[in-house]
C-alpha positions as CSV (number, residue, x, y, z in Angstrom):
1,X,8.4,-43.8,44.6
2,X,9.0,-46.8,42.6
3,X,6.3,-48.4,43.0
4,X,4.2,-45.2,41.5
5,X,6.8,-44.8,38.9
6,X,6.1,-48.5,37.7
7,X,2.0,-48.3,38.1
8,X,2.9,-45.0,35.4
9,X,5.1,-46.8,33.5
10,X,2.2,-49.7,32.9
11,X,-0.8,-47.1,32.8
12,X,0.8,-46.0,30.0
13,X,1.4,-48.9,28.1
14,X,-2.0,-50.0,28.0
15,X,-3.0,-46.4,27.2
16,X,-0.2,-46.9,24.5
17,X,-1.6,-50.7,23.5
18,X,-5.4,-49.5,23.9
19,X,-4.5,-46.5,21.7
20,X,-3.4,-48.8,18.5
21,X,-6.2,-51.0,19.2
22,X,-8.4,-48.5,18.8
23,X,-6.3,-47.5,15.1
24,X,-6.5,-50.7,13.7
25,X,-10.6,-51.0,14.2
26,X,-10.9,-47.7,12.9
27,X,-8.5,-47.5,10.0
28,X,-10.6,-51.0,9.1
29,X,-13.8,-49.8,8.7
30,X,-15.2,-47.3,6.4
31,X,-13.2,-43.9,6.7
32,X,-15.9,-40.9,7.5
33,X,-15.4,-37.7,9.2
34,X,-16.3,-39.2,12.8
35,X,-13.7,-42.2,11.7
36,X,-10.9,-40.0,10.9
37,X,-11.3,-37.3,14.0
38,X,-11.1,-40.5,16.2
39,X,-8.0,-41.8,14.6
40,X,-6.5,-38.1,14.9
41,X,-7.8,-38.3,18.7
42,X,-6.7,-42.1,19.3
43,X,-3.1,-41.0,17.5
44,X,-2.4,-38.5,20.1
45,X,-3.4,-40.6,23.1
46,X,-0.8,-42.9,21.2
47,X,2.0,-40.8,21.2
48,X,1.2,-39.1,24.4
49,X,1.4,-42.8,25.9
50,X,4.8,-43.2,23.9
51,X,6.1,-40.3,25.4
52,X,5.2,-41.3,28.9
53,X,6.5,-44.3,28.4
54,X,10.0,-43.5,27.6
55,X,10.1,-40.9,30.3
56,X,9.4,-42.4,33.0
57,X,10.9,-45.6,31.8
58,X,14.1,-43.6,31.7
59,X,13.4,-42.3,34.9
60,X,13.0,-45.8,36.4
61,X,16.4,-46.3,34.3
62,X,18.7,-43.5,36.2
63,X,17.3,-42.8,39.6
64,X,15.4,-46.0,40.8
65,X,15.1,-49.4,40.3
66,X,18.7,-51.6,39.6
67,X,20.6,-48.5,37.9
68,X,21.8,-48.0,34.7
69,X,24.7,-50.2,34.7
70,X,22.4,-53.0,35.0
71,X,19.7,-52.1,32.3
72,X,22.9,-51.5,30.0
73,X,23.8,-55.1,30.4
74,X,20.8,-56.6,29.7
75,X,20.3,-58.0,26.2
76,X,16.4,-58.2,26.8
77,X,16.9,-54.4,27.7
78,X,18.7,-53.3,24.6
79,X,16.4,-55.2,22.2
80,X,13.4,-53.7,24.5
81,X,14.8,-49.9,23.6
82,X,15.2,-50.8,20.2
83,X,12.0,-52.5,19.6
84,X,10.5,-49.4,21.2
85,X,12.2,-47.6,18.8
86,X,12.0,-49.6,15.6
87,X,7.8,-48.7,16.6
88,X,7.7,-45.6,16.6
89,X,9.7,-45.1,13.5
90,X,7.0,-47.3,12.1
91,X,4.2,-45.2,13.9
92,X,5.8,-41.9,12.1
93,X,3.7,-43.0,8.6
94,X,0.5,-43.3,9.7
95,X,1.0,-40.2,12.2
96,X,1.9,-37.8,9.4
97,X,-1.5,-39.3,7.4
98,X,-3.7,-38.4,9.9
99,X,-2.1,-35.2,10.6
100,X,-2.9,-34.4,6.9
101,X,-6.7,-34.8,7.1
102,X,-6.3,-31.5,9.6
103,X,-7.5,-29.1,6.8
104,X,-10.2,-31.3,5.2
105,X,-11.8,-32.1,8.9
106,X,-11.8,-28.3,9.3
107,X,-14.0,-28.5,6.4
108,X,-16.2,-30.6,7.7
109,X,-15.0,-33.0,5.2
110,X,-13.7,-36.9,4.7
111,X,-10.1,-36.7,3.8
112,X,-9.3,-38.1,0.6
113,X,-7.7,-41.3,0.7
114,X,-6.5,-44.3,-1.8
115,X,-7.5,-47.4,-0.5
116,X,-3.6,-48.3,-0.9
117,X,-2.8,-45.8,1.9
118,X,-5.1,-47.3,3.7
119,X,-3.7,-50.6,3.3
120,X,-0.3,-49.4,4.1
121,X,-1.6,-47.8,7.1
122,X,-3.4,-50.8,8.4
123,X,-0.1,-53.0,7.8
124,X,1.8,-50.7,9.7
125,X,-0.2,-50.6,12.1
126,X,-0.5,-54.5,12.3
127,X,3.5,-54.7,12.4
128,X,3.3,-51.9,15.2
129,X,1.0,-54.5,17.6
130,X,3.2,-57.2,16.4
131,X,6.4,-55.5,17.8
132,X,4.8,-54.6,21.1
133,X,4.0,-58.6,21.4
134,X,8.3,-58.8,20.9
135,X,8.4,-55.9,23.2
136,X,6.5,-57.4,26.2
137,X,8.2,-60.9,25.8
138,X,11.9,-58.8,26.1
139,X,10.2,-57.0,29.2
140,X,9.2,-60.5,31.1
141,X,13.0,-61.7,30.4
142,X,14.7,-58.2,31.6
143,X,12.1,-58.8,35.0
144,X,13.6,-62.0,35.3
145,X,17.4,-61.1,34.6
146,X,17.9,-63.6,31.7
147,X,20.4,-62.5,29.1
148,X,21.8,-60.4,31.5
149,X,25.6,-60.1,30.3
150,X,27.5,-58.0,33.3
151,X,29.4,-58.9,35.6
C-alpha cells in the first residue's frame, strides 16, 4: 500500500506541475474563447491535483510511511506544508479570475480582461512554479532525513 499511495502521491504532482504549465502558456498568449475554457479546464485539473495531493500526502503522513512524529520533526517537512500552502493561497487569484469568465463563456464570448490582470495573473502564476521548485528541493531533503530535529 505504500508503494501505490506514493506512485498517487507523484501522479499527482505532475498532474499538479503539468496543470500550471499548461496556465502559464495559455494565460501568455492571446486570450479567446478556446484560451480561456482551457484555462477554466487546466485550473480544475490544477486543483483537483492539489487536492490529491494533500490527501494522500496526509494519508502517507498518519497511517504509513515513518508516522507523524517523524514528519513533525522535520524542518524540510514543515517548510514543504507551508510552501504547499503559501501556493495555493497564491493559486486562489487567478482561480477566482477564471471562475468569472463562467457567464461570458456561456455566451459564447471572450471574457473581458485588462491586460494588468493578466499580468498579475501571469506573475502569479510564475511565483506559483517558482515555489513548487522550493517545494521539490524541501521534498529531496525530508527523503533524505536532513534537518530532521527529533530525537
Amino acid at each position: 500500500m505504500p508503494a501505490v499511495l506514493a506512485f498517487l502521491h507523484h501522479v499527482a504532482a505532475f498532474g499538479l506541475v503539468s496543470a500550471l504549465a499548461v496556465e502559464l502558456v495559455l494565460i501568455g498568449g492571446e486570450l479567446t474563447v478556446r484560451t480561456a475554457r482551457a484555462l477554466r479546464l487546466a485550473d480544475l485539473v490544477y486543483g483537483v491535483s492539489a487536492a490529491a495531493i494533500l490527501t494522500v500526502g496526509l494519508v502517507r503522513v498518519f497511517y504509513f510511511e515513518k508516522g507523524a512524529a517523524y514528519y513533525f520533526h522535520s524542518v524540510p517537512f514543515i517548510a514543504k506544508l507551508s510552501l504547499f500552502a503559501v501556493i495555493g493561497f497564491l493559486s486562489l487569484y487567478p482561480t477566482r479570475q477564471f471562475m468569472s469568465w463562467r457567464d461570458s463563456l456561456k455566451q459564447g464570448s471572450v471574457p473581458a480582461v485588462e491586460p494588468a490582470r493578466l499580468r498579475t495573473i501571469r506573475t502569479l502564476i510564475h511565483w506559483e512554479l517558482a515555489g513548487l521548485v522550493a517545494l521539490v528541493l524541501c521534498a529531496a531533503l525530508m527523503a533524505r532525513g536532513i534537518g530532521y530535529v527529533g530525537g
